[in-house]
N, C-alpha and C positions, 0 to 999 in steps of 0.2 A: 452602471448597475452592479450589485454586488454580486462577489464571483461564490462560484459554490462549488467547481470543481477546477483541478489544474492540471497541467502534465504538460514536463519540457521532452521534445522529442532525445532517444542517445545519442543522435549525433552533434544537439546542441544548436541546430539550426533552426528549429521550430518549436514555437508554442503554442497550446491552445488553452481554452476557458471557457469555462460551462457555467450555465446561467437559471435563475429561478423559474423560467418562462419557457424552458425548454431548449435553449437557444445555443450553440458556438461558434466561437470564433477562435478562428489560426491564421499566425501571422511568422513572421520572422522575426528574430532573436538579434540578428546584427551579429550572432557569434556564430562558431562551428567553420565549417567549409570556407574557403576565401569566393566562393562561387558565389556567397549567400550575397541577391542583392542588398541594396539600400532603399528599395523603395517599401511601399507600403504595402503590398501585396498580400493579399490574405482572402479565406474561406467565410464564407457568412450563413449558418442557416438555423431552422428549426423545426429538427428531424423528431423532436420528443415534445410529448405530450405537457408534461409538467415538469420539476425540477430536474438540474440536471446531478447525480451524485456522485461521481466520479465518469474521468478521462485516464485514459492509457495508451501510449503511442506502443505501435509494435513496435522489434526491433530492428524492421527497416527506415525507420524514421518517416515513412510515406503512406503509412495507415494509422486510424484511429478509430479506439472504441470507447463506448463511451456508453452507460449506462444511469437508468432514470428512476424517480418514484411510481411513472406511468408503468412500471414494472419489465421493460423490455430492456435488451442490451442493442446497440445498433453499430456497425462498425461502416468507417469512411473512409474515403477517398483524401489524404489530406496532401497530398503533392502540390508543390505551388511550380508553378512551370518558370523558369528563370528567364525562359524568352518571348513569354508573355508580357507584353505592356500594359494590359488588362490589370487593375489593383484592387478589383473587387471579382472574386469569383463563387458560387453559389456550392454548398455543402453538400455532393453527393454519396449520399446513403448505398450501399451497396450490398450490404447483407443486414437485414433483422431477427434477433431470435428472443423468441417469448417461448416462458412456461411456468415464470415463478408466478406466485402468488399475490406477491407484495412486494414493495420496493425493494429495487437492486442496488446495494448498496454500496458495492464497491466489483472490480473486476480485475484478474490479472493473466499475464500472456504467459502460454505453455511455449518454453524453448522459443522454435521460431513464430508460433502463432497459428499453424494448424489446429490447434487446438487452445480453446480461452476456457477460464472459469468464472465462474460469477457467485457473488456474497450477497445473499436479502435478508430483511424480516420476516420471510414466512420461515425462516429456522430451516433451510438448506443453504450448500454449497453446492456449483452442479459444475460439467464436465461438459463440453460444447465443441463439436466437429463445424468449425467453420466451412470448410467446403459445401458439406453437407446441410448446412443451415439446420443442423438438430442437437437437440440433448443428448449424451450419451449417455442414458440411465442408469444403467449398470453401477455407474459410477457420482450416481449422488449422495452425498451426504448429507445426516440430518444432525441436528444439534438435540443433547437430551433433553427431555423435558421442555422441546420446542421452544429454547428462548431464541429472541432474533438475531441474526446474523449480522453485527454494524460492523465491521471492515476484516480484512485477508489480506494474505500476502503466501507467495510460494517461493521455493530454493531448491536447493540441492541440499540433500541428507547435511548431518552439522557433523559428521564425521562419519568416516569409511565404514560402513558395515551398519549404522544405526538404523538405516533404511534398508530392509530388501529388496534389491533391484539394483542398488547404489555401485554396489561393485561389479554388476555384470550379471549377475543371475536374474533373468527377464522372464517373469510370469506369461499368462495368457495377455494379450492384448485381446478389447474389442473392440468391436466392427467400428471405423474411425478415430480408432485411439491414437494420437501419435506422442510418442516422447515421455510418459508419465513415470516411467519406472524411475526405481531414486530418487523421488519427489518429494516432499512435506509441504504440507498448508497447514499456516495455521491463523487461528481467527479469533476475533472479540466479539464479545457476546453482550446482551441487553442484562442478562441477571450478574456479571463483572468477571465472570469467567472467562479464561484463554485455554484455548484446545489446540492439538496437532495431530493429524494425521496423517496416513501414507496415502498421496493420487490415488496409485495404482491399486490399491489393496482396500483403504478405508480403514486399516486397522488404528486401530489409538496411537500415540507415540509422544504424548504433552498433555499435561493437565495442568491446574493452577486455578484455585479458587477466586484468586482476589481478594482475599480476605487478611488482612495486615493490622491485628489488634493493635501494636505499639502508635499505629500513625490514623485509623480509622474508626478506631474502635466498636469492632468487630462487625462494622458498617460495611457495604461493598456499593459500587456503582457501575455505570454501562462503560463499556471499554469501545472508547468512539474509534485509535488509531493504534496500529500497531505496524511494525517495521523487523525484517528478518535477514541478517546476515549470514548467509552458510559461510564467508572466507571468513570470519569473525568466531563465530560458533555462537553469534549473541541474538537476541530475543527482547525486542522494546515494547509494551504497551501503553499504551495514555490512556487513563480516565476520567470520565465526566465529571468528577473532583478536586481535579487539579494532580493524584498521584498518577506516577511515573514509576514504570514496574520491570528492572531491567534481570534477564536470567543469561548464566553463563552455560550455555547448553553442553559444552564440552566437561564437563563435573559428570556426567550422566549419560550412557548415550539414549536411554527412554527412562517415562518413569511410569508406565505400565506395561503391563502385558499386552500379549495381543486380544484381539475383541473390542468390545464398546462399553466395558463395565461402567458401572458409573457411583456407587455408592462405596466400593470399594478399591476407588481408586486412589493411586499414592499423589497425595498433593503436593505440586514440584514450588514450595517458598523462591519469589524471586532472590538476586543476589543481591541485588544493591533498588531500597525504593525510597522513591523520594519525593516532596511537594515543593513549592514555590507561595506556591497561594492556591487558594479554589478555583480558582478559573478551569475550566475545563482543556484538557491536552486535544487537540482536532489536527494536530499535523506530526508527524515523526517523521528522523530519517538518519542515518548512520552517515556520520562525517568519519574523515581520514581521521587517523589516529595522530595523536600532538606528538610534538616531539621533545625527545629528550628536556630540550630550553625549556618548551613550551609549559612541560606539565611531566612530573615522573609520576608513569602511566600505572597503571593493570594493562593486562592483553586485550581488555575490553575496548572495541570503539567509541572514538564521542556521539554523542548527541546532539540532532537538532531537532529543537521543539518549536512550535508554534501554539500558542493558545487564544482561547478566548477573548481572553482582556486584551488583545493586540501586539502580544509579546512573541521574540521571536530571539531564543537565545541561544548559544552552542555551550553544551556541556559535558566536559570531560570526567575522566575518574583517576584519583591519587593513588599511589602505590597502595594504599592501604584497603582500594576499592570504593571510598568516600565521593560525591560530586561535586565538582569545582568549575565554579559558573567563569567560562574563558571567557565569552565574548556575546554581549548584546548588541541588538541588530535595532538601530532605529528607524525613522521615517514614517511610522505608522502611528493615526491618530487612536488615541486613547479612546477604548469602545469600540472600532471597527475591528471585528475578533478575524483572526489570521484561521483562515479554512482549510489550507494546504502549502505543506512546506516540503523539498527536493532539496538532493544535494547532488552534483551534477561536476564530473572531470571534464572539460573544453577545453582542447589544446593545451593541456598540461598546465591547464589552469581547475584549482577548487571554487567552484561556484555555490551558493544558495540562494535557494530561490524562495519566493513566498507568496501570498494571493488569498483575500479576503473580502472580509464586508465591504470598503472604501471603494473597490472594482477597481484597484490598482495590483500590476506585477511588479513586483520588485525583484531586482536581482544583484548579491552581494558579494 
């Protein structure tokens, strides 16, 4: 059945896959740890109501969350026991937290995971004390003009000082905050907009219309994926169009003030954008940088795209900043559109991974 969310664990040893019906499944990878068996062993269940929108292992490789259109977030139990003979084990659910509105579209882990965030279409971003199984109010986010919230991602400031809190100066925390200072999120939006702001503060710190007369003419569309490298200082978004919107965040260290303005905001022009065809961008994700042989670079990382129409490509940049398509990834039939793509170090090996319509994982 076809998959609709993905996530390799960091140590490489597990994956899992989220389904229309509510359903996932975790299984082993065959890579990571020389522990990892060879058998089939894996999690089965379905903890959510309807589709599933995104998967996220923490970073101990032995939890998962995973969020739905049913509008909850749910995190699990996802340990496979190595001395269990047992190959089928049932998916326990262990904490649930509801409060959005509307589909949760995507989720990502604060630091060690005391603390998750979560991305809907009811046009927030929220702040969640796992222990506690609650919202941390204080620190929700709303997007202007209430468009919806289709994907996020968090980091570390994109350079020393562009974030307060980044270098040491720690505001108030509250009541189950852990980790947030020095943080950015930043999100795609349903009217083609890309935002950033500070965790801990909510202050602005990213804008970007979406708006590229030369390649869209002066059309915009939803911004389904986006990808954020603080060791990079770089910034990806995909859109529902097929354009690819990459920014060199180090040129800049914000580009507004602080507050929530919004009409008078400085519109940050990506650095390098680009299309392929219309098929819609549904997967990003920041590959090693080419090397010398390979490709004379920019400082910028490569790209790995996934789109609609079943493509799945790594694309780099020329000295000049231009993109230069390295390397296409086969195996997937034409029309089963690729829904999440990962790029993933294992044992000092670069990996990619991918996972779509077809209900196959691929890994490259």
């Amino acid at each position: 059945k076809k998959i609709t969310a993905f996530d390799v664990s960091p140590d490489g040893r597990l994956y899992a896959t989220g389904h229309a019906d509510g359903s996932i499944f975790i299984t082993y990878t065959g890579l990571g740890s020389s522990s990892s068996p060879t058998t089939s062993t894996k999690r089965i269940g379905t903890p959510h109501l309807s589709t599933i929108l995104s998967l996220t292992f923490f970073p101990s490789s032995t939890v998962l969350l995973s969020t739905s259109s049913d509008l909850s977030l749910r995190i699990h139990d996802a340990n496979l026991s190595v001395s269990d003979t047992t190959t089928s084990h049932p998916l326990n659910t262990v904490r649930t937290l509801q409060a959005h509105t509307a589909g949760v579209t995507a989720a990502a882990i604060v630091e060690r995971g005391r603390n998750v965030l979560s991305f809907s279409r009811d046009a927030t971003a929220r702040l969640w004390d796992v222990g506690g199984t609650k919202e941390i109010v204080g620190r929700r986010w709303r997007a202007p003009r209430g468009s919806p919230v289709l994907c996020g991602c968090i980091g570390d400031a994109w350079r020393e000082g562009s974030v307060p809190g980044d270098s040491g100066a720690l505001g108030t925390a509250l009541d189950g905050e852990v980790g947030t200072a020095g943080k950015v999120i930043f999100v795609g939006l349903q009217n083609g907009s890309v935002r950033g702001y500070e965790l801990a503060t909510g202050h602005a710190r990213f804008f970007s219309s979406g708006v590229d007369p030369s390649l869209t003419n002066f059309k915009t569309a939803p911004v389904d994926s986006i990808c954020y490298s603080a060791e990079g200082g770089a910034l990806v978004a995909g859109r529902r169009d097929g354009i690819v919107m990459l920014w060199s965040l180090n040129a800049s260290p914000r580009s507004t003030a602080n507050g929530t303005a919004q009409d008078d905001e400085l519109d940050w022009a990506p650095t390098v954008v680009f299309k392929r065809n219309g098929a819609g961008i549904e997967g990003l994700a920041f590959g090693s940088a080419p090397t010398p042989d390979e490709l004379p670079t920019s400082p910028l990382p490569s790209i790995i795209i996934g789109a609609e129409d079943s493509s799945v490509c790594h694309v780099g940049l020329d000295a000049d900043g231009k993109p230069v398509l390295m390397e296409e990834f086969i195996g997937v039939e034409a029309g089963d559109g690729i829904r999440v793509v990962k790029a993933l170090v294992v044992e000092e090996r670069n990996t990619i991974w991918s996972a779509g319509d077809d209900g196959c994982v691929r890994r490259y």
